[in-house]
Structures are given as C-alpha cells and as structure tokens.
C-alpha positions in Angstrom: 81.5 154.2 116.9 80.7 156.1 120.0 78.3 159.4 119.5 80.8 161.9 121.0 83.4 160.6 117.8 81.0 161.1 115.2 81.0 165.1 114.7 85.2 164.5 114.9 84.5 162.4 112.1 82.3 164.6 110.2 84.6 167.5 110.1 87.5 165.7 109.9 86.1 163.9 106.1 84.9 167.5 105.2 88.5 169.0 105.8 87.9 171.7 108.6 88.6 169.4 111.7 91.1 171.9 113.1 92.1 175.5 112.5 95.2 177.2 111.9 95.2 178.2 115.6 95.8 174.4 116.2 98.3 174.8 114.1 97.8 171.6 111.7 96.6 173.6 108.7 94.9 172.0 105.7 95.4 168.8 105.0 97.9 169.6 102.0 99.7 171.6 104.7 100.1 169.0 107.1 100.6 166.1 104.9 103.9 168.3 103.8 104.8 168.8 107.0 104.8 165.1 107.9 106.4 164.1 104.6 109.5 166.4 105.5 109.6 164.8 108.9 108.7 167.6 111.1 107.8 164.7 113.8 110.8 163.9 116.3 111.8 160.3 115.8 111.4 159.4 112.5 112.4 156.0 112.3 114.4 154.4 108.6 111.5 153.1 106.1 111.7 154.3 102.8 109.1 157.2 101.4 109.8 159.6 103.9 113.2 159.1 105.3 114.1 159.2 102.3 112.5 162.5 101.2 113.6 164.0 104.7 117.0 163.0 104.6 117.3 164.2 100.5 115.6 167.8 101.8 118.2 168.1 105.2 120.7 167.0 103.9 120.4 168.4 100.1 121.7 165.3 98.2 122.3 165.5 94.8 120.2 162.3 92.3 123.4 159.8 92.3 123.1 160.1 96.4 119.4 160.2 96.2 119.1 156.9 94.4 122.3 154.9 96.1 120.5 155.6 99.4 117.2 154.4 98.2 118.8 151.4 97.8 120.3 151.6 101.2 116.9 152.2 103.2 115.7 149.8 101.0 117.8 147.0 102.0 117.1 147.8 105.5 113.6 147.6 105.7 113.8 144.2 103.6 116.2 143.3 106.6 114.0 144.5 109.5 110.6 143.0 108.2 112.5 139.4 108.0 113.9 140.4 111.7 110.4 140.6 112.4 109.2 137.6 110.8 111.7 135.7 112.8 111.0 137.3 115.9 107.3 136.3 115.6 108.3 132.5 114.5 110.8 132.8 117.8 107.8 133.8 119.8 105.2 131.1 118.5 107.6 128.6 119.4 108.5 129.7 122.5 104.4 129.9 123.2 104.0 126.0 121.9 106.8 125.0 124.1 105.1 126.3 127.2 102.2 125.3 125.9 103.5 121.6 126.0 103.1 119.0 129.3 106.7 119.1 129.5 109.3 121.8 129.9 112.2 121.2 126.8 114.9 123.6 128.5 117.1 123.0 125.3 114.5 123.7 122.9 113.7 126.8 125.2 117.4 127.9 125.1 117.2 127.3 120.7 114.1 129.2 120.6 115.6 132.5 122.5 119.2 132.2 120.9 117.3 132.5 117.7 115.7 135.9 119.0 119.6 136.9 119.6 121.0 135.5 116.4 118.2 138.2 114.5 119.0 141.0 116.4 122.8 140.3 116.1 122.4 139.9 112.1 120.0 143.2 112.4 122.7 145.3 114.3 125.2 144.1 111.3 122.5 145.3 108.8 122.6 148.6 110.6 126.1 148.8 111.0 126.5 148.3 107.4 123.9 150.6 106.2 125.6 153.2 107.7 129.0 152.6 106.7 127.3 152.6 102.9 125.4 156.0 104.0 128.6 157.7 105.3 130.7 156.6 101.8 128.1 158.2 100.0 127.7 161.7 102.0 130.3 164.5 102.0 132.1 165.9 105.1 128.7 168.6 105.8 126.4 166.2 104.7 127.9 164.0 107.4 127.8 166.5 110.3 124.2 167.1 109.0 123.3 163.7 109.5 125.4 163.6 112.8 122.4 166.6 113.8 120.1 164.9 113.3 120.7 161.6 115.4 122.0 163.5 118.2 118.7 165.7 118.4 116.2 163.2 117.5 114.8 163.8 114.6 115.9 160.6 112.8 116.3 157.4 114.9 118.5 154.4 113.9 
C-alpha cells in the first residue's frame, strides 16, 4: 500500500474520513443514502433496486414481493448472459489461438454472443411487461421518471 494511502485508511476504519462539509456524513448516513439509490444509474440487481423502487414508488407488500421475484429472475438471467458471453469469448480466443483460421466456427462462436443478448433483451422485455401489470397508473408514470432521468437504468 503506498504511504500517501495509509492515513486515508486510518481515518476511514476509525469512521471520521470525511466531514459533513463533504457532504457524505457518517457512515449510517451514507450507507442510507446509497441503499435508497441517491446514485444516478442504479442498474436492476436485487437489494437495492428493490428497496429504491418499493420507497419511489411506495408499493404496497403484494407488489413488494411479486417484484422481488421479478428482479430476481433477471439477475438469474443476466449472470447466465454473462457466463455465456465469457464461454463465447474463450472460444473465440482458442480459435485465434489455433494454426488455422475456422471462419465457420468463428461465425458459431459470435452468433452465440447474439443469441444471449437476443434471449437477454426478451428477459428485459418481459420483466417489464410483469413490472407494469403489477404497478398502478402513478406508480407507472413514477417509474416512467425515473428511466427518463437516470436514476434507474434498464
């Protein structure tokens, strides 16, 4: 660790790494702030879009709990998208790696990069088809808000 970090480090264990004039607070206080989603661009995961959307939007249990299941099914979905992208890459990588350019294994290899994304987009698609069933008409132009200004991300 370099020197210069080490007094960062210090303070920042002890709890007094940066003062209300900084504007981060304790750590109770900033912790909050992140769990609401204060920070533009908080993607779909589970914990915390789904506190942020249940404070914004003031859902009731029933919706709390159906879209639990919703984000829940997503992130299932985009960590297999991810798996596959990362199998599509190492084979791609032991292609070029080989003596011989395969131009039909190379063409396999990168449809299967398109076949995740298109089943991904369907995911999406779907997800929020479920998300708008379950949300009344101003829960709906909250949500709406919120994608156009940033704060949540699809």
């Amino acid at each position: 660790m370099h020197r210069g970090f080490m007094s960062w480090w210090h303070a920042r264990r002890r709890g007094d790494w940066c003062g209300t004039a900084a504007g981060c607070g304790t750590e109770g206080e900033f912790a909050a702030s992140d769990a609401f989603g204060d920070h533009p661009g908080a993607g779909f995961g589970v914990r915390r879009p789904l506190r942020y959307l249940a404070y914004k939007l003031e859902l009731d249990e029933a919706q709390v709990a159906e879209l639990a299941k919703v984000l829940d099914e997503l992130k299932i979905e985009r960590a297999q998208a991810a798996v596959d992208d990362r199998r599509a890459v190492a084979g791609i990588a032991d292609l070029i790696a080989a003596d011989a350019v395969d131009h039909d294994a190379l063409a396999a290899a990168a449809g299967s990069r398109v076949k995740t994304a298109e089943r991904l987009t369907g995911a999406v698609v779907q997800a929020l088809g479920r998300i708008h069933a379950l949300l009344n008409p101003e829960q709906r132009k909250r949500l709406a808000y919120l994608l156009r200004s940033g704060a949540l991300s699809v």
